[in-house]
N, C-alpha and C positions, 0 to 999 in steps of 0.2 A: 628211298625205298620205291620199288615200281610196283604205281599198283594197276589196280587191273585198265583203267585209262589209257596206259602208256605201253600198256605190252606190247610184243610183236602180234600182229593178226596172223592168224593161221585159219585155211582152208579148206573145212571136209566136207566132199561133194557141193553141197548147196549152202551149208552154212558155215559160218565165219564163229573162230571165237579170238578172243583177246583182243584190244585194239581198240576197248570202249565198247564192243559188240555185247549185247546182252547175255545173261550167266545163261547158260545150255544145261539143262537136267539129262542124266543118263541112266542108264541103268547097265545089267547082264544080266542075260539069259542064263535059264539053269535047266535048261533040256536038251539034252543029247542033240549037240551041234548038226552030226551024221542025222538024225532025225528031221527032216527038212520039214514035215507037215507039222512036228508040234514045234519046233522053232518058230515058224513063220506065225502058225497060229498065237503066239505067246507076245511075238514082237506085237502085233496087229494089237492084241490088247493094251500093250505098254504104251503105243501107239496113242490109241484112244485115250488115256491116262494121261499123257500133255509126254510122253517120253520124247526126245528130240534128237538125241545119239544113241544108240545100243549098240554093245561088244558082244561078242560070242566065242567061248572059247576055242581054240585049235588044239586039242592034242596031238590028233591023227591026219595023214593026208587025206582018209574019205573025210573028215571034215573041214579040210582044207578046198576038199573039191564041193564039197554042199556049200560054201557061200556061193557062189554064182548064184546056182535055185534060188538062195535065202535072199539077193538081192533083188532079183527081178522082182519078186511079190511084197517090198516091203515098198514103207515111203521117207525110209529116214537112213541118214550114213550108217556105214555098216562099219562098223571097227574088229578086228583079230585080236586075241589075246594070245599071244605066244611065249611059250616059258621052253628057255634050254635047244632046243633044234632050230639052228637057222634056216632048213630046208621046208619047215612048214612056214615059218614065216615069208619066204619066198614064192609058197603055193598057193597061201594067204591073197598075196599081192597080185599075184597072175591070175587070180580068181577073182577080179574085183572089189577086194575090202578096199573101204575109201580111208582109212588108217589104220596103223598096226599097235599096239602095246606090246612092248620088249623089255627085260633088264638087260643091255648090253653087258651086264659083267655076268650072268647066268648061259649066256649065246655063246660065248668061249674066246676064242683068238680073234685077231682086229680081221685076219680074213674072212670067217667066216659073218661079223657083223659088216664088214663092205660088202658081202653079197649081198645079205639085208638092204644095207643104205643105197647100194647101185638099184637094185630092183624099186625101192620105193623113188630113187631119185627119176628114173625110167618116166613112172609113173604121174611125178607130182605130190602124192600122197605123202602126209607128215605121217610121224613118227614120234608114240609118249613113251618118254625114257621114265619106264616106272621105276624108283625103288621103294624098298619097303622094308620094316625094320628087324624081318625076319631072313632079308638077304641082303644083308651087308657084306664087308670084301672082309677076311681075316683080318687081315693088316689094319683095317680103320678098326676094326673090332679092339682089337690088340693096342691100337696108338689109341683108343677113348677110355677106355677100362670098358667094352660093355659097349649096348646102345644108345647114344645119345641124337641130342636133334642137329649136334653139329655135325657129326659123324654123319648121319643122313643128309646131308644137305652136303658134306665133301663126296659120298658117291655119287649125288646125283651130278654135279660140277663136273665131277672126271668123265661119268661116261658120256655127259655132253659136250666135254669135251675132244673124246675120242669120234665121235661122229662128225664134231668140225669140222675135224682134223682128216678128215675124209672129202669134205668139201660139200656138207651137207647141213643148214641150220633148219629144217622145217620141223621140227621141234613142239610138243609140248611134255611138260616133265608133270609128275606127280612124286610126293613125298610121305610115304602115311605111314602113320603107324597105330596101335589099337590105344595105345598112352596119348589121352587126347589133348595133354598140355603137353608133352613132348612135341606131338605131331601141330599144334598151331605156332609150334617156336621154330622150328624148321622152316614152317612153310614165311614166317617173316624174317629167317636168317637167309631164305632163300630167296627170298624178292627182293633184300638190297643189293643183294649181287648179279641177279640176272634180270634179264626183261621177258624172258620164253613164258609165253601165258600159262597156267597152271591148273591143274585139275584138282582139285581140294579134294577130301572125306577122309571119315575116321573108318581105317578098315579093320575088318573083323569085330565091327560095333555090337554086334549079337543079335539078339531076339526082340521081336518087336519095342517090348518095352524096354529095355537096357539098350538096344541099339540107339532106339529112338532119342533117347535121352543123350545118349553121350553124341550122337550126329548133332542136335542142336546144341548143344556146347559148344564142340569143337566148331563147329561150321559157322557158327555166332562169331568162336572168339577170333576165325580166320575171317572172315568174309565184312566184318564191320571193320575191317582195318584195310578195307581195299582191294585185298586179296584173292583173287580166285578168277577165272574165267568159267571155267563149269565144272557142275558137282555133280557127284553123287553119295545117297546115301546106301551105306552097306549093311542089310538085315538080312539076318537067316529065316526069309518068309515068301509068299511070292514078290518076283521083284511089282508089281504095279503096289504094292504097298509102300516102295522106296520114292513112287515117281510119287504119291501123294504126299510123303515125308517132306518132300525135296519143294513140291510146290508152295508148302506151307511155310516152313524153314524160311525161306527167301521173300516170300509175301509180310511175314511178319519183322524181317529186314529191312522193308521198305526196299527190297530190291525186284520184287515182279509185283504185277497187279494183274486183274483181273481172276476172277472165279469167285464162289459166295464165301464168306466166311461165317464161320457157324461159332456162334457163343452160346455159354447153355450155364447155369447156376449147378452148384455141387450138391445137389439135394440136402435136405434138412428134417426134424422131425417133422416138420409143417407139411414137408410132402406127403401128399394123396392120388400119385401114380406114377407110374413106372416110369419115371426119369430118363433112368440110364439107356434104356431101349427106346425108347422116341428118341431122347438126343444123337444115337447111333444111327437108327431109322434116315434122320433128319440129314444126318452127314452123308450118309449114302444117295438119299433124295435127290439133295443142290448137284452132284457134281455130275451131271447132265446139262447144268444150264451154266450158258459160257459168262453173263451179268456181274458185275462186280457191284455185289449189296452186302449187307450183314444181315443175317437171321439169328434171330435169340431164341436157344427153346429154355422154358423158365416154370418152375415145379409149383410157382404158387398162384391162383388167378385174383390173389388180391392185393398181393405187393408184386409181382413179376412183369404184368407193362408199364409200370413206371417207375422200375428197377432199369428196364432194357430201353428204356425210352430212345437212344441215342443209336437201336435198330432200327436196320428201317421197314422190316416185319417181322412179326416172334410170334410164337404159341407158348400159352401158359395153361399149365396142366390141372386140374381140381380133382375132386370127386368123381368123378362118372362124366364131366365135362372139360370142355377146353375153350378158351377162350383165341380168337386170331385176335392179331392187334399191327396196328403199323406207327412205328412214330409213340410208341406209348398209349394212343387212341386204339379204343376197344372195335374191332368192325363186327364180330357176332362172338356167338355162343354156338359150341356145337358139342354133338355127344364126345365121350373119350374114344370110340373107336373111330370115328371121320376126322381126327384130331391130323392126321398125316395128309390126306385126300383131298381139307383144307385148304393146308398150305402149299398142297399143289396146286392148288386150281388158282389163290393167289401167286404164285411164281408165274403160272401162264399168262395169269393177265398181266402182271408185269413186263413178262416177254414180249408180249403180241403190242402193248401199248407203247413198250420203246423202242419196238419193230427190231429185237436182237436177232 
């Protein structure tokens, strides 16, 4: 099996993925492509968020012709999503997208996907042969009974195979499906056969909380087995909610570091203030500050620092007060409302002392 180690590297704009190269977080835009100011404004946030690739769709040629604008004002590779018209994905490409997303078997005849592959070969720029388990070919439909993960992983082989066969491997493929043990058995029927680095996620994962859920499933049971060059997670929300998904996902893999991670107790009768809003408060707080510590928010101040002891700062909540603590050691008492303002002022001086 090839895992992600041994893939082929592949080259968008400035960053590299497969080949041992670190997992790339993505995301897509959901704003009217043709709308070039809230595009740009959107990316710039995802940006900020750790986003490190974003696609935008093309239905239209005016949105074929808005990436250029969309590229000069962002700071990260720019990818086309193109379904069905080869001639946008051609306007894609002469417009500056640093790679395209295609189904070659949606594009239509091998001419009209050699315009595709000539124009991207022109360029340099790879080319992700997505499939997905909503567009499979009849005929594999027909020989599987149905959707299966082999059946996706035989389309995805053919139409990378047709591109070959063009005399074209710059290549990354994706395989998804919303069936998220279908889609992580694909994606390992799929990497003992090929080496093309791959894009993981469970798509049409849904709404924050059912997305979320099924994205760390699926991306657990694909990604600790080697598998994956870069992800993203797919939620029906704004996308900067996927690039924090995706941050965490992976941190808790032991596959990225860097950033705070926030642990917090499940409230209890014993709690004596609002938990769940500071713990929220607290998540929103850290992800400003680039440090990699652990922060514990903890509801009781007389069993919670030396429950979190093994943070390396936490607040624990009481009555009408809060307690900071670092290491499980108490450093003061302050009212419940400076309980947040606290642990700011500790995070700064953490910053400022290990000069981040």
């Amino acid at each position: 099996m090839t895992t992600r180690e041994h893939t082929r590297r592949v080259q968008i704009k400035d960053r590299a993925i497969g080949g041992g190269n670190p997992i790339l977080i993505q995301s897509m835009t959901n704003t009217k492509t043709e709308d070039v100011e809230a595009t740009v404004a959107q990316i710039l946030r995802l940006e900020k968020a750790g986003c490190e690739l974003i696609r935008c769709t093309v239905p239209t040629m005016e949105a074929a012709g808005a990436l250029k604008r969309i590229r000069e004002r962002i700071h990260i590779p720019l990818i086309a999503d193109i379904h069905f018209d080869y001639r946008l994905a051609v306007a894609a490409i002469e417009n500056g997208a640093d790679k395209i997303r295609i189904n070659p078997g949606n594009i239509g005849s091998d001419e009209r996907v050699r315009a595709v592959v000539d124009a991207a070969g022109e360029r340099g720029i790879p080319i992700r042969v997505g499939v997905n388990s909503g567009s499979l070919e009849k005929e594999i439909l027909e020989k599987n009974g149905g959707v299966t993960a082999q059946g996706l992983v035989e389309s995805a082989l053919e139409q990378c195979r047709r591109i070959e066969d063009m005399n074209y491997d710059n290549l990354v493929v994706s395989i998804k499906s919303s069936d998220v043990l279908m889609c992580a058995e694909a994606y390992e029927l799929f990497a003992k056969k090929s080496d093309y680095p791959l894009h993981v996620g469970i798509t049409e994962a849904g709404t924050v909380r059912s997305g979320n859920i099924k994205s760390a499933i699926g991306l657990a049971l694909i990604l600790s087995k080697g598998i994956g060059d870069t992800v993203r997670v797919s939620l029906t929300t704004d996308p900067v909610e996927e690039i924090d998904s995706a941050r965490l996902i992976l941190r808790t893999l032991g596959l990225r570091s860097g950033g705070i991670e926030v642990v917090s107790c499940p409230t209890c009768g014993r709690t004596q203030i609002d938990l769940i809003s500071l713990a929220s408060s607290v998540e929103s707080l850290v992800r400003d500050y680039p440090f990699e510590i652990k922060v514990a928010v903890m509801g009781c101040v007389v069993n919670g620092p030396g429950e979190a002891r093994e943070a390396d700062i936490g607040v624990a909540g009481g009555k009408g007060e809060g307690l900071l603590f670092r290491h499980g050691r108490t450093l003061r008492k302050v009212k419940e409302e400076e309980i947040l303002s606290a642990l700011k002022d500790e995070l700064d001086h953490w910053q400022e002392n290990n000069r981040i």
